[in-house]
PQR file with spaces between the fields and no chain letter, atoms N, CA, C, O and H, PARSE charges and radii, in Angstrom:
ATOM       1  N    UNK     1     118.649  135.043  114.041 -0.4000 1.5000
ATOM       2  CA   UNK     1     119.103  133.717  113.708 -0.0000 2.0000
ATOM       3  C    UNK     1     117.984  132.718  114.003  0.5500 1.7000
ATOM       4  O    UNK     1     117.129  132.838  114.881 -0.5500 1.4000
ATOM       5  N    UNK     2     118.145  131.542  112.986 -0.4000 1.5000
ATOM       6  CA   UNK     2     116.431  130.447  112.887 -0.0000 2.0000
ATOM       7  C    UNK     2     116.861  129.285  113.215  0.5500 1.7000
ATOM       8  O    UNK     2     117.042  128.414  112.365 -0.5500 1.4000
ATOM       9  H    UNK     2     118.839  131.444  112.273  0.4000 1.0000
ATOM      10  N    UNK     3     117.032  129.146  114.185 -0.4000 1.5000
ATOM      11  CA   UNK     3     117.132  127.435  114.301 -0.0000 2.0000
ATOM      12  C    UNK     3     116.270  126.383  114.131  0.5500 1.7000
ATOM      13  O    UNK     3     115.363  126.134  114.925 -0.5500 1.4000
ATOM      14  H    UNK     3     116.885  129.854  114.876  0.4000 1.0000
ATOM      15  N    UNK     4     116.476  125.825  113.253 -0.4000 1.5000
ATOM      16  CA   UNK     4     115.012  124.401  112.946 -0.0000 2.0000
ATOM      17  C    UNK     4     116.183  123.241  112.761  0.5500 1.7000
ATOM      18  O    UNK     4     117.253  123.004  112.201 -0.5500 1.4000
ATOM      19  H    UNK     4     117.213  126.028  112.608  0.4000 1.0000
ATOM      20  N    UNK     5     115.004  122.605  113.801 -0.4000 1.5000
ATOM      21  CA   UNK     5     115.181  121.093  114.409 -0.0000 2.0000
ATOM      22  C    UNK     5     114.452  120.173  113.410  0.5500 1.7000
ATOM      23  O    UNK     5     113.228  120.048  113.372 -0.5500 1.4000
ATOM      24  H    UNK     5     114.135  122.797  114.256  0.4000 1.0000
ATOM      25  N    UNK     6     115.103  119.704  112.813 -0.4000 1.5000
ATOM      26  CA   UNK     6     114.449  118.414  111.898 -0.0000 2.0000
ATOM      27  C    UNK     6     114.674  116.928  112.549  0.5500 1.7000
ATOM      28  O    UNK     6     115.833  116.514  112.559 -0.5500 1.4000
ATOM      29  H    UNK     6     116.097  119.806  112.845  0.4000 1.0000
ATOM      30  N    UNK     7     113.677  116.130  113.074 -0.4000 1.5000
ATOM      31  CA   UNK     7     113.651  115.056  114.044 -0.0000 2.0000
ATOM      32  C    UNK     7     112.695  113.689  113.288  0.5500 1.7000
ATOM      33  O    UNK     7     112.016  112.811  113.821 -0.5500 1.4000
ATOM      34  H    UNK     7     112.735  116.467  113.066  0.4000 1.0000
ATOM      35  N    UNK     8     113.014  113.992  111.770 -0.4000 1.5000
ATOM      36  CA   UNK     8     113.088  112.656  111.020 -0.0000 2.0000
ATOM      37  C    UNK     8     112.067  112.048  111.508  0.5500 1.7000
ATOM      38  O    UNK     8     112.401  110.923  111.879 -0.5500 1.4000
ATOM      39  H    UNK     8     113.565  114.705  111.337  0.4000 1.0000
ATOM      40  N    UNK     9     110.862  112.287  111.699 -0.4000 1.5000
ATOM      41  CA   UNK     9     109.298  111.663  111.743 -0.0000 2.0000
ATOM      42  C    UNK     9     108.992  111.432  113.079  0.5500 1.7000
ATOM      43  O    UNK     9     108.321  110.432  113.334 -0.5500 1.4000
ATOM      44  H    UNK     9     110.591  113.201  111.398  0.4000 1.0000
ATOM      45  N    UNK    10     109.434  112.330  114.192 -0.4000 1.5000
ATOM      46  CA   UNK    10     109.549  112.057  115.272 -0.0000 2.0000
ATOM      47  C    UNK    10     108.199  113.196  115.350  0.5500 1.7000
ATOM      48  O    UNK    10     108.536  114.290  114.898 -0.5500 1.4000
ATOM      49  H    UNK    10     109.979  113.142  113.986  0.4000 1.0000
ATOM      50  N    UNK    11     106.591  113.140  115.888 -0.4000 1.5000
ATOM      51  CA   UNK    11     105.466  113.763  115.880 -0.0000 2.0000
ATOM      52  C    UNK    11     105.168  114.431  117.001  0.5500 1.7000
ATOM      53  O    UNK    11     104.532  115.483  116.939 -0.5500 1.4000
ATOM      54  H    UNK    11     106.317  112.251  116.256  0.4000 1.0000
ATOM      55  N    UNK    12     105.554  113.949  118.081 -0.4000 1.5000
ATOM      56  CA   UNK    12     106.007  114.689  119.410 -0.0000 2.0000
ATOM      57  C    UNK    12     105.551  114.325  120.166  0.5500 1.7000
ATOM      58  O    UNK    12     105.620  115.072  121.143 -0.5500 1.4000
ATOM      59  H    UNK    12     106.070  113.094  118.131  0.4000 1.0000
ATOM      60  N    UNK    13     104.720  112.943  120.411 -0.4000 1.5000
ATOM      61  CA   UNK    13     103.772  112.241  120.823 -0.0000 2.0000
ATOM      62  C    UNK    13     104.530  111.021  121.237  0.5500 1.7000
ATOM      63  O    UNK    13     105.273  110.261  120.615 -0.5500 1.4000
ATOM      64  H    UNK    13     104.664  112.337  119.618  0.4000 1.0000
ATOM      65  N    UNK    14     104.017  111.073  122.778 -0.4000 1.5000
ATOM      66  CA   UNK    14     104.496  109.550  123.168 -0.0000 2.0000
ATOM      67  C    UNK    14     103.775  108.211  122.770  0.5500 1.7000
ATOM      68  O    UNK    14     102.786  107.872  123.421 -0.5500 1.4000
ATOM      69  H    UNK    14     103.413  111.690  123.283  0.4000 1.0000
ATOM      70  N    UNK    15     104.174  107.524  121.848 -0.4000 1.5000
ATOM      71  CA   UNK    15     103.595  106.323  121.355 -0.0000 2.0000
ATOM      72  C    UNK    15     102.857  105.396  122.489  0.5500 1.7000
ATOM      73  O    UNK    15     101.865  104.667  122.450 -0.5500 1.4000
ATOM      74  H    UNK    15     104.977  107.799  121.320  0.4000 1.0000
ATOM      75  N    UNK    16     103.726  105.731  123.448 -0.4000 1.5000
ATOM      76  CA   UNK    16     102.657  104.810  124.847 -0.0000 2.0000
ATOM      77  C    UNK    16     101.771  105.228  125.847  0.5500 1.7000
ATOM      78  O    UNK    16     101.732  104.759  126.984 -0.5500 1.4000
ATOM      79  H    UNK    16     104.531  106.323  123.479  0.4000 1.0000
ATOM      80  N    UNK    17     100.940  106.270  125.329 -0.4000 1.5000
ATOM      81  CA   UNK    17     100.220  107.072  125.730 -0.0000 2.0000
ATOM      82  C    UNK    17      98.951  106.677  125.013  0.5500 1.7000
ATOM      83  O    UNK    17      98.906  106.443  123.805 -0.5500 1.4000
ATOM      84  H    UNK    17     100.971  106.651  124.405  0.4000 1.0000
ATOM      85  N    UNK    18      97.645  106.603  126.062 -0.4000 1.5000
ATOM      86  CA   UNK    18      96.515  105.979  125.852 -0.0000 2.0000
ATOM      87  C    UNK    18      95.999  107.191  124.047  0.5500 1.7000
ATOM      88  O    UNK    18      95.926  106.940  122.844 -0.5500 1.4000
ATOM      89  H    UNK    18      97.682  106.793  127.043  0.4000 1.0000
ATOM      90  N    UNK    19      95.852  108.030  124.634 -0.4000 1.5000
ATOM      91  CA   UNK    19      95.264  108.816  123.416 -0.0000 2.0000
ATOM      92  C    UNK    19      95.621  108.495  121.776  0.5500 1.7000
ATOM      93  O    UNK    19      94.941  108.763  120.786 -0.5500 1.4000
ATOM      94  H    UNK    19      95.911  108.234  125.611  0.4000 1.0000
ATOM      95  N    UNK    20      97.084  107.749  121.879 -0.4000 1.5000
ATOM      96  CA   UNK    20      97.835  107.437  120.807 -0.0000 2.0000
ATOM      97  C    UNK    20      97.430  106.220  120.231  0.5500 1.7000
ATOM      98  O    UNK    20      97.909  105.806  119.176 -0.5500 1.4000
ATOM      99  H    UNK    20      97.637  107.532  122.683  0.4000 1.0000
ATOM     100  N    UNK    21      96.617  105.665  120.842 -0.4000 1.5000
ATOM     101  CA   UNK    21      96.470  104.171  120.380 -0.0000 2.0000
ATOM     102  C    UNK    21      94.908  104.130  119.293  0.5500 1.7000
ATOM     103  O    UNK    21      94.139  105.074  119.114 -0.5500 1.4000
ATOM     104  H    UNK    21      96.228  106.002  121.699  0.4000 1.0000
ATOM     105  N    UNK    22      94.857  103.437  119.001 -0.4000 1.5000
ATOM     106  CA   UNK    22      93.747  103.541  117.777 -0.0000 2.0000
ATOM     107  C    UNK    22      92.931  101.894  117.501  0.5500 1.7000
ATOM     108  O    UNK    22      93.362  100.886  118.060 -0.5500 1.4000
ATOM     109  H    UNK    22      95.481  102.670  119.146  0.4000 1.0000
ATOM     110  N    UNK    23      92.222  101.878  116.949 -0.4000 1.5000
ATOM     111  CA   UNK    23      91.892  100.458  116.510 -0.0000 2.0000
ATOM     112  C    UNK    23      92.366   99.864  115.594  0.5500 1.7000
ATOM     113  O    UNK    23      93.356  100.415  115.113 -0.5500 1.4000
ATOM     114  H    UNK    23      91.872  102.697  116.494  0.4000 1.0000
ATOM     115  N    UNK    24      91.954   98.620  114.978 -0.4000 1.5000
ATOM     116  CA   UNK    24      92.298   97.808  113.856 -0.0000 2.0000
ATOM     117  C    UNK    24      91.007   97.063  113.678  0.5500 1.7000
ATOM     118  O    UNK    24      90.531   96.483  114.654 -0.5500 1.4000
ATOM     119  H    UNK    24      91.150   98.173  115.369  0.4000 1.0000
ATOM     120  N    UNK    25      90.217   97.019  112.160 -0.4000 1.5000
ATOM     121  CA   UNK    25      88.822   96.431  112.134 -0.0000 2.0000
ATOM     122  C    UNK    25      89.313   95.818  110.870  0.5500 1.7000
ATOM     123  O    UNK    25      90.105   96.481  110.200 -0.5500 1.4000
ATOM     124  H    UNK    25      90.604   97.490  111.368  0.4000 1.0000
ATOM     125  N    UNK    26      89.059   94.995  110.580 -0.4000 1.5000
ATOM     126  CA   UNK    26      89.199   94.291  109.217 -0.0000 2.0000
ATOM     127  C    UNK    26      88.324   92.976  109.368  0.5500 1.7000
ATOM     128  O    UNK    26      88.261   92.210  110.330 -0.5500 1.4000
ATOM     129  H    UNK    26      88.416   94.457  111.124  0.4000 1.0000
ATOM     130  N    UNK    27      87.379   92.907  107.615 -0.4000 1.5000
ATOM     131  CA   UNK    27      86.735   91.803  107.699 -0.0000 2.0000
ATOM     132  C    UNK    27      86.719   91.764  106.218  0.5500 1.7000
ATOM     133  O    UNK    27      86.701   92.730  105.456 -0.5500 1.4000
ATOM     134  H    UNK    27      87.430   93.529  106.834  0.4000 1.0000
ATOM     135  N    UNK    28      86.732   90.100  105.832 -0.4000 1.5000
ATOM     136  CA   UNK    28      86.293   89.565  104.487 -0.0000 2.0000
ATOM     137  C    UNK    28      86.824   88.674  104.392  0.5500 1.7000
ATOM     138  O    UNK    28      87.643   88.444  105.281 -0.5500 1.4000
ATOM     139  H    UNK    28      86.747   89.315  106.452  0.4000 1.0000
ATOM     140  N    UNK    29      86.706   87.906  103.539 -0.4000 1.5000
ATOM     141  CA   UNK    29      86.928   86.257  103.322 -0.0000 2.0000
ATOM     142  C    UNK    29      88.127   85.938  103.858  0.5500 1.7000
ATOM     143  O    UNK    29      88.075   84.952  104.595 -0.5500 1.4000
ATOM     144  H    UNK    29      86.040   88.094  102.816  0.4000 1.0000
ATOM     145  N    UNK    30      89.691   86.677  103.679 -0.4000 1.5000
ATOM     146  CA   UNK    30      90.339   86.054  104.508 -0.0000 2.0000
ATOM     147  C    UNK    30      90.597   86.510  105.981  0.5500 1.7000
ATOM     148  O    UNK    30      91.685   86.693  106.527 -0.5500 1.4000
ATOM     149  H    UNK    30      89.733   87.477  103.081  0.4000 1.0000
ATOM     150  N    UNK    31      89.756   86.605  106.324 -0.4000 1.5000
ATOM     151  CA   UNK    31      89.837   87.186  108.226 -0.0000 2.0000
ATOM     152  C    UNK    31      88.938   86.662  108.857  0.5500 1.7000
ATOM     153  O    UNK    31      87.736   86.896  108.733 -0.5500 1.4000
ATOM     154  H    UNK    31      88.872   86.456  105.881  0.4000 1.0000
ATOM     155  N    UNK    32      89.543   85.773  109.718 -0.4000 1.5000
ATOM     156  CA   UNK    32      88.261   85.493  110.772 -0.0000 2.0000
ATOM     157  C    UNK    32      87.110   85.707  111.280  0.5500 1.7000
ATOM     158  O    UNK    32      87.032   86.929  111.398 -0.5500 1.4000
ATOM     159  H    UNK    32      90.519   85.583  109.818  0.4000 1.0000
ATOM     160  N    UNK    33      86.234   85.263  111.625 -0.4000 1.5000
ATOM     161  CA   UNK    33      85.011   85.847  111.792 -0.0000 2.0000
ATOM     162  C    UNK    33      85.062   86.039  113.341  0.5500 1.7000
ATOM     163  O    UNK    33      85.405   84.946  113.790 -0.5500 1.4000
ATOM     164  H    UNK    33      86.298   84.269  111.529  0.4000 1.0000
ATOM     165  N    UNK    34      84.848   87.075  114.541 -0.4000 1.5000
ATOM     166  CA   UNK    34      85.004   86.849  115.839 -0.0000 2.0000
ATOM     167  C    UNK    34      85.868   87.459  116.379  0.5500 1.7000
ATOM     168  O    UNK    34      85.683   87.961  117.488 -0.5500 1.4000
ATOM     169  H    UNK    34      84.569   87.963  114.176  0.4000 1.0000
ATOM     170  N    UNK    35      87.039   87.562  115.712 -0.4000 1.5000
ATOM     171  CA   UNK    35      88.479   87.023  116.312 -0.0000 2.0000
ATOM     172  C    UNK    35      88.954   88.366  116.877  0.5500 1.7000
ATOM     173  O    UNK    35      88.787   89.405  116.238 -0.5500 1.4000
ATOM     174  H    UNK    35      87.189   87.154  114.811  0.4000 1.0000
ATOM     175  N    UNK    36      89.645   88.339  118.277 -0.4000 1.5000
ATOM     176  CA   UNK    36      89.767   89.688  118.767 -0.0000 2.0000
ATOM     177  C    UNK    36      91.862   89.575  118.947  0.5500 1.7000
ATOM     178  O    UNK    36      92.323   88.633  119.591 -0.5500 1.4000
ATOM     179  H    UNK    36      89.781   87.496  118.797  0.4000 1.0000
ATOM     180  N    UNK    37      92.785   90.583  118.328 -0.4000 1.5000
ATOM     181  CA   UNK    37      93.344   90.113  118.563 -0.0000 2.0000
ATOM     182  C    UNK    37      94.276   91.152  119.435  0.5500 1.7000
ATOM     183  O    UNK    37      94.006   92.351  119.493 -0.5500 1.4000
ATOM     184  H    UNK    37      92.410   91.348  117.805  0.4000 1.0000
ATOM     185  N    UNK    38      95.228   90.653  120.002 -0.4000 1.5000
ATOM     186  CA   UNK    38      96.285   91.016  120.879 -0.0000 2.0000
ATOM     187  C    UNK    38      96.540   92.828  120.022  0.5500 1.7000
ATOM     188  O    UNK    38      96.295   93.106  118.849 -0.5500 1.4000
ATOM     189  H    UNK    38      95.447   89.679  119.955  0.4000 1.0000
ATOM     190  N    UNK    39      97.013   93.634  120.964 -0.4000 1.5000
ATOM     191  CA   UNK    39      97.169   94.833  120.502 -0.0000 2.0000
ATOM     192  C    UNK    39      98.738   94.625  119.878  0.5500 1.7000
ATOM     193  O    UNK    39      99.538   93.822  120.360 -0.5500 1.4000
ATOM     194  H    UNK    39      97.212   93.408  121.917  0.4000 1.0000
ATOM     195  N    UNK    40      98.982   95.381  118.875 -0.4000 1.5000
ATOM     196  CA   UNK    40     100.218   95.385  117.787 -0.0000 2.0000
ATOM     197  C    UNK    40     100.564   96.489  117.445  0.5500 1.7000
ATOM     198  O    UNK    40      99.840   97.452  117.694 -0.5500 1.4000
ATOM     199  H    UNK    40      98.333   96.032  118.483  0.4000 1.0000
ATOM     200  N    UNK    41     101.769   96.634  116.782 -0.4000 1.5000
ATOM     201  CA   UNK    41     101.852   98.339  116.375 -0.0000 2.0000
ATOM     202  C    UNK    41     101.163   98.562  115.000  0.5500 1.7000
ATOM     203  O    UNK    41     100.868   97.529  114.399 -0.5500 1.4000
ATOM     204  H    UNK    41     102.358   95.851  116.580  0.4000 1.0000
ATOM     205  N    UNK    42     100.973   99.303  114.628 -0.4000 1.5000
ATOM     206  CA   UNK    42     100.273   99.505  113.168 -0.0000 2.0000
ATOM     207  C    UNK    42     101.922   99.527  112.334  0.5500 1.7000
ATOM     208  O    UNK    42     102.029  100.417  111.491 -0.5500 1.4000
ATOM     209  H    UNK    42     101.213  100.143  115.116  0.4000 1.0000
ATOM     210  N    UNK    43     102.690   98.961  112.458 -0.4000 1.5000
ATOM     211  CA   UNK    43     103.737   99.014  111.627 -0.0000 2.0000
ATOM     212  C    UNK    43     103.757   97.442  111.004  0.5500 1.7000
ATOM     213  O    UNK    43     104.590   97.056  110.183 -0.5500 1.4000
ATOM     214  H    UNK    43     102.603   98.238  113.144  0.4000 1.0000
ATOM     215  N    UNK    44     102.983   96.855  111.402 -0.4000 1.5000
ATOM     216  CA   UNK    44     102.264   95.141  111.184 -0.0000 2.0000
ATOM     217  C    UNK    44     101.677   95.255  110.211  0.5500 1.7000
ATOM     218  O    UNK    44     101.453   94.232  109.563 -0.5500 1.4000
ATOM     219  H    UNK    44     102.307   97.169  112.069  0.4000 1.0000
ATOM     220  N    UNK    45     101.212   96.499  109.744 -0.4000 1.5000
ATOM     221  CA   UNK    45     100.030   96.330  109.326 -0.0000 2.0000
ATOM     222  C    UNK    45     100.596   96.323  107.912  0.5500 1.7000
ATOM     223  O    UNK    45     100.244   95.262  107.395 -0.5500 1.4000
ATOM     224  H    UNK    45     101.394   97.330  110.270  0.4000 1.0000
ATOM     225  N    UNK    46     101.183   96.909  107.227 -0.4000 1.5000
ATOM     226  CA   UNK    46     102.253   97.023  105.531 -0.0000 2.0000
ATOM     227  C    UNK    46     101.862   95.352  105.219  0.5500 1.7000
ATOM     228  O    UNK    46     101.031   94.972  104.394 -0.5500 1.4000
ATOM     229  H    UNK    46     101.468   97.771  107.647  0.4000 1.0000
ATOM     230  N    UNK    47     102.833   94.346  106.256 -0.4000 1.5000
ATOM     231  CA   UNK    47     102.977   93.064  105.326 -0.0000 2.0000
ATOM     232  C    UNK    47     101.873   92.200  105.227  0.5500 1.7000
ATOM     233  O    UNK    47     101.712   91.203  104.523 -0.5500 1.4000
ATOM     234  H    UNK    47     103.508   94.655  106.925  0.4000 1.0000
ATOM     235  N    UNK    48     101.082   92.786  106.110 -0.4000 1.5000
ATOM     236  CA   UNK    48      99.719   92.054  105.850 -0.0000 2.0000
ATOM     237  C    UNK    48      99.406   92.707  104.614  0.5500 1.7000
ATOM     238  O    UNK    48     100.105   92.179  103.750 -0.5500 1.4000
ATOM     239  H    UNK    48     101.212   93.596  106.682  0.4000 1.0000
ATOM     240  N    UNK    49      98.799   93.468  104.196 -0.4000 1.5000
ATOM     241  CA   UNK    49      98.223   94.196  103.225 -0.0000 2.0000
ATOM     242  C    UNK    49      99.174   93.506  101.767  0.5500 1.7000
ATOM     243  O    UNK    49      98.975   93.043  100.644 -0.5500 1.4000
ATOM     244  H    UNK    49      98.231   93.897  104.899  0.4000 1.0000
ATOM     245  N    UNK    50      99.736   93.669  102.247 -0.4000 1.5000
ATOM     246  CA   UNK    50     100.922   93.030  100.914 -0.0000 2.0000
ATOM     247  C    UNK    50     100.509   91.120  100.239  0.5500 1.7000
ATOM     248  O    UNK    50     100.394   90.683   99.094 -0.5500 1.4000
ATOM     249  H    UNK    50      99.897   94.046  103.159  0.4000 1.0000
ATOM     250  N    UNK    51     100.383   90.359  101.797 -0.4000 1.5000
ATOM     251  CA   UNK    51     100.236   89.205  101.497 -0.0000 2.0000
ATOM     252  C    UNK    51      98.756   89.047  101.051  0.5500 1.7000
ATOM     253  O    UNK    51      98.617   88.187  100.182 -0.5500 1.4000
ATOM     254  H    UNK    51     100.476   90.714  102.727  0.4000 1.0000
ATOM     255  N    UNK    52      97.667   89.649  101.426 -0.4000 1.5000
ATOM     256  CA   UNK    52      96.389   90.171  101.224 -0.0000 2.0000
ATOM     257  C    UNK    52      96.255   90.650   99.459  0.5500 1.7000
ATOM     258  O    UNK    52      95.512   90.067   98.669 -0.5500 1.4000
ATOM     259  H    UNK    52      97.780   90.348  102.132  0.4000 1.0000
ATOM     260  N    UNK    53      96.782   91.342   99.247 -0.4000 1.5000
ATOM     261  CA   UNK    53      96.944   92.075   97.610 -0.0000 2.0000
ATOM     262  C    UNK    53      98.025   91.576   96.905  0.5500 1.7000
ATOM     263  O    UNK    53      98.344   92.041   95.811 -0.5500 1.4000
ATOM     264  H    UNK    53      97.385   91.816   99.889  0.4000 1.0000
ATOM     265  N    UNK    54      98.674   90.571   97.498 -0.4000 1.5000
ATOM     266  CA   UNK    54      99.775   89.632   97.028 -0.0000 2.0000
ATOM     267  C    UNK    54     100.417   89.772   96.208  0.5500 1.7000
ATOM     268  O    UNK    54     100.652   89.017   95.265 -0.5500 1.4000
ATOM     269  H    UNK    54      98.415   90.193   98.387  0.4000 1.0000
ATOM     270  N    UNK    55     101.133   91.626   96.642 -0.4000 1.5000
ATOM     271  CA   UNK    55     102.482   92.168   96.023 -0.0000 2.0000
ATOM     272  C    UNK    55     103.595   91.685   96.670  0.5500 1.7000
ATOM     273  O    UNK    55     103.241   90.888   97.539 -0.5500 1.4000
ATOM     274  H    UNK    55     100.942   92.239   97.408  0.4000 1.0000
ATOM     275  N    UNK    56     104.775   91.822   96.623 -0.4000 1.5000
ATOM     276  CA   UNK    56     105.675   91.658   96.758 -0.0000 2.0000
ATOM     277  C    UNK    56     106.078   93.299   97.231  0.5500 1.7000
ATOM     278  O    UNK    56     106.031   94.425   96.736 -0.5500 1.4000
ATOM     279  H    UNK    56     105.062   92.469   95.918  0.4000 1.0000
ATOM     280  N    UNK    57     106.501   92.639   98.524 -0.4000 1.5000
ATOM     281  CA   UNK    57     106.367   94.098   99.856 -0.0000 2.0000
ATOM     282  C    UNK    57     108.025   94.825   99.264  0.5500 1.7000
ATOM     283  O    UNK    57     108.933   94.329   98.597 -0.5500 1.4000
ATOM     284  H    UNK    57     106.538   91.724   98.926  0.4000 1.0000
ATOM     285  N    UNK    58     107.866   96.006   99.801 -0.4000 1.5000
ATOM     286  CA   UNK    58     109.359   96.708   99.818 -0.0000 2.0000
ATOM     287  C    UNK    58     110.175   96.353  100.746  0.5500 1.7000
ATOM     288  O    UNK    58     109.790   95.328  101.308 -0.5500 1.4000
ATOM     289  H    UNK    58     107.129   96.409  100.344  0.4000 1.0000
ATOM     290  N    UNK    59     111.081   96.745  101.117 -0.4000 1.5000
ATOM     291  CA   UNK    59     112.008   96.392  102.609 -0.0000 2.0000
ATOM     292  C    UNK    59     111.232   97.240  103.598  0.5500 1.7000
ATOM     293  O    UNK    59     110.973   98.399  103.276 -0.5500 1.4000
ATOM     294  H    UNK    59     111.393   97.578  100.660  0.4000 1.0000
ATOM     295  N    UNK    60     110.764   96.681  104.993 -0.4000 1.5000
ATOM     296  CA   UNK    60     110.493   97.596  106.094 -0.0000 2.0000
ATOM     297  C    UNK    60     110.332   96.526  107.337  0.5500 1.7000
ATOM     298  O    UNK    60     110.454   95.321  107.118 -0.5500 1.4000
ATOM     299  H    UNK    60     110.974   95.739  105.255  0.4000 1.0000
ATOM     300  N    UNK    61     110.069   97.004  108.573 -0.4000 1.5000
ATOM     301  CA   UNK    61     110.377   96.835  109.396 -0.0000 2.0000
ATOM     302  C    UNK    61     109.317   95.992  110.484  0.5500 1.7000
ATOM     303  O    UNK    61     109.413   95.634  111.658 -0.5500 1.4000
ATOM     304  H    UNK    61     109.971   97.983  108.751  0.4000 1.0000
ATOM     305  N    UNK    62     108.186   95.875  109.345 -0.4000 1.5000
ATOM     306  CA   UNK    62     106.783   94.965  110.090 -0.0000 2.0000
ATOM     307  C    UNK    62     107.384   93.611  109.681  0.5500 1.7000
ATOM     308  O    UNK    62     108.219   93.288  108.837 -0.5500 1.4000
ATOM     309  H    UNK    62     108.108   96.166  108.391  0.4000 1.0000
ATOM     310  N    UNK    63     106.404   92.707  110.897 -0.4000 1.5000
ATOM     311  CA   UNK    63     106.436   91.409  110.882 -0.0000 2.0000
ATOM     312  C    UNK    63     104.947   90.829  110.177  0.5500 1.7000
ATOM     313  O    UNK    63     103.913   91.444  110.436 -0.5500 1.4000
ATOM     314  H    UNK    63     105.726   92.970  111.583  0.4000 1.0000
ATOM     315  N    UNK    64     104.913   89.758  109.382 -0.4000 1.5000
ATOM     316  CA   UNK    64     103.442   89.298  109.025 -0.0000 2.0000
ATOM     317  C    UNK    64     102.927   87.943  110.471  0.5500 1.7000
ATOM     318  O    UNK    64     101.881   87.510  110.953 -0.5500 1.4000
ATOM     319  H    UNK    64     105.753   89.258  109.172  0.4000 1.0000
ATOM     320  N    UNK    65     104.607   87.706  110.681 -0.4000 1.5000
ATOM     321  CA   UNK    65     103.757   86.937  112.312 -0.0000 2.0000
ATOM     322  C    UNK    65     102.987   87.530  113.105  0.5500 1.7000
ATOM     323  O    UNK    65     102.130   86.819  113.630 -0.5500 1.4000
ATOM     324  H    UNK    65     105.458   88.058  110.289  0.4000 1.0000
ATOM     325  N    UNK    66     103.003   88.538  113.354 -0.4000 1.5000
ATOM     326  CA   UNK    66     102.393   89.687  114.186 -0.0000 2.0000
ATOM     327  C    UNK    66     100.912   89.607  113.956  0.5500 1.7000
ATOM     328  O    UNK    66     100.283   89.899  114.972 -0.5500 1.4000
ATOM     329  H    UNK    66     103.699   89.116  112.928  0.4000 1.0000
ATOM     330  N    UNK    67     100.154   89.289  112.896 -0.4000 1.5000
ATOM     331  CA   UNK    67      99.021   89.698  112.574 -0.0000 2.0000
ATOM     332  C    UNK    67      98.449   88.616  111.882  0.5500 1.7000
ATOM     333  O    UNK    67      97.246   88.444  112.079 -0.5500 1.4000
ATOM     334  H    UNK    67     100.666   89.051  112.070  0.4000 1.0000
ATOM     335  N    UNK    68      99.221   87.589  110.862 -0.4000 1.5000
ATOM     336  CA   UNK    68      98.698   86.778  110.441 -0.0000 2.0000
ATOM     337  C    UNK    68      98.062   85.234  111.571  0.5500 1.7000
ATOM     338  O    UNK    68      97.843   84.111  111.116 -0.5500 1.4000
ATOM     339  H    UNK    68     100.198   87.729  110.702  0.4000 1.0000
ATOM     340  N    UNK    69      97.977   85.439  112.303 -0.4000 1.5000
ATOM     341  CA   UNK    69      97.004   84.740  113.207 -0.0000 2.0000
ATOM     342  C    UNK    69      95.409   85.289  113.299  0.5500 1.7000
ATOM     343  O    UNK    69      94.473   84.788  113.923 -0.5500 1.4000
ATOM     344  H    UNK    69      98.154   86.352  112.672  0.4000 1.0000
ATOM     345  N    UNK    70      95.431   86.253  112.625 -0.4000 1.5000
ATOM     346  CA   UNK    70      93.720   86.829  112.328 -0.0000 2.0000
ATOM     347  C    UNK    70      92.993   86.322  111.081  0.5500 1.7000
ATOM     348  O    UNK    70      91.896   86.763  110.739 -0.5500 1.4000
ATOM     349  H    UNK    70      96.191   86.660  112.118  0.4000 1.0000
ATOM     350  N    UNK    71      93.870   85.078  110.214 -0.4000 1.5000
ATOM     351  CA   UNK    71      93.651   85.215  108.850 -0.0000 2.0000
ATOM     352  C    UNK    71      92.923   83.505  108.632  0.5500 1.7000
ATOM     353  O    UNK    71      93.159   82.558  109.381 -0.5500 1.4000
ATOM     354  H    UNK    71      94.762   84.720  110.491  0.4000 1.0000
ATOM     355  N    UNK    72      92.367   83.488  107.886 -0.4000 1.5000
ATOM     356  CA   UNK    72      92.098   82.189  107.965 -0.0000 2.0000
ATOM     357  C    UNK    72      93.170   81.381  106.956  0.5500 1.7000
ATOM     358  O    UNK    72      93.404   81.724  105.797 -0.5500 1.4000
ATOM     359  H    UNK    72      92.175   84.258  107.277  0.4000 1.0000
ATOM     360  N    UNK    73      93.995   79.803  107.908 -0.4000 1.5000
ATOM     361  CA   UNK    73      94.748   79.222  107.100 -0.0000 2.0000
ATOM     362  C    UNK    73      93.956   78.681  106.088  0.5500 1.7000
ATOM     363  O    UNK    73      92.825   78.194  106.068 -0.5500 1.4000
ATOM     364  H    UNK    73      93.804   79.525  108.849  0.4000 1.0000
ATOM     365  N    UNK    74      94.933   78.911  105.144 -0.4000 1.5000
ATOM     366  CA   UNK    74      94.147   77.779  103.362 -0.0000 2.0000
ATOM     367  C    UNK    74      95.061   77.133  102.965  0.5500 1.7000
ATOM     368  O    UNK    74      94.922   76.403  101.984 -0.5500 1.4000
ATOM     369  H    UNK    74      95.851   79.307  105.160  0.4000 1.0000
């Protein structure tokens, strides 16, 4: 008998664990030049990209407050 555990995107990795964490580098006309910012989840990162390529995002669960303080206002 096979028992499999399906845990719906769960990777097995504690998210608050140093090894887990990663960078964020972005530069070009609309991003600050300098600017270092506060650590965020990469789940921020969708509605930026969206307002950036200025689609019209799907439903999910990032904030663009989160990140749009790196951007230059126009």
């Amino acid at each position: 008998r096979l028992i499999v555990y399906v845990n719906k995107g769960d990777h097995g990795f504690h998210n608050g664990e140093m090894d887990m964490k990663t960078i964020f580098r972005a530069f070009g006309p609309s991003f600050k030049r300098n600017f270092v910012s506060e650590p965020f989840d990469s789940i921020h990162i969708y509605p930026l990209m969206c307002k950036l390529l200025q689609v019209e995002p799907a439903p999910h669960n990032g904030s663009l407050a989160v990140t749009e303080n790196m951007l230059w206002s126009r």
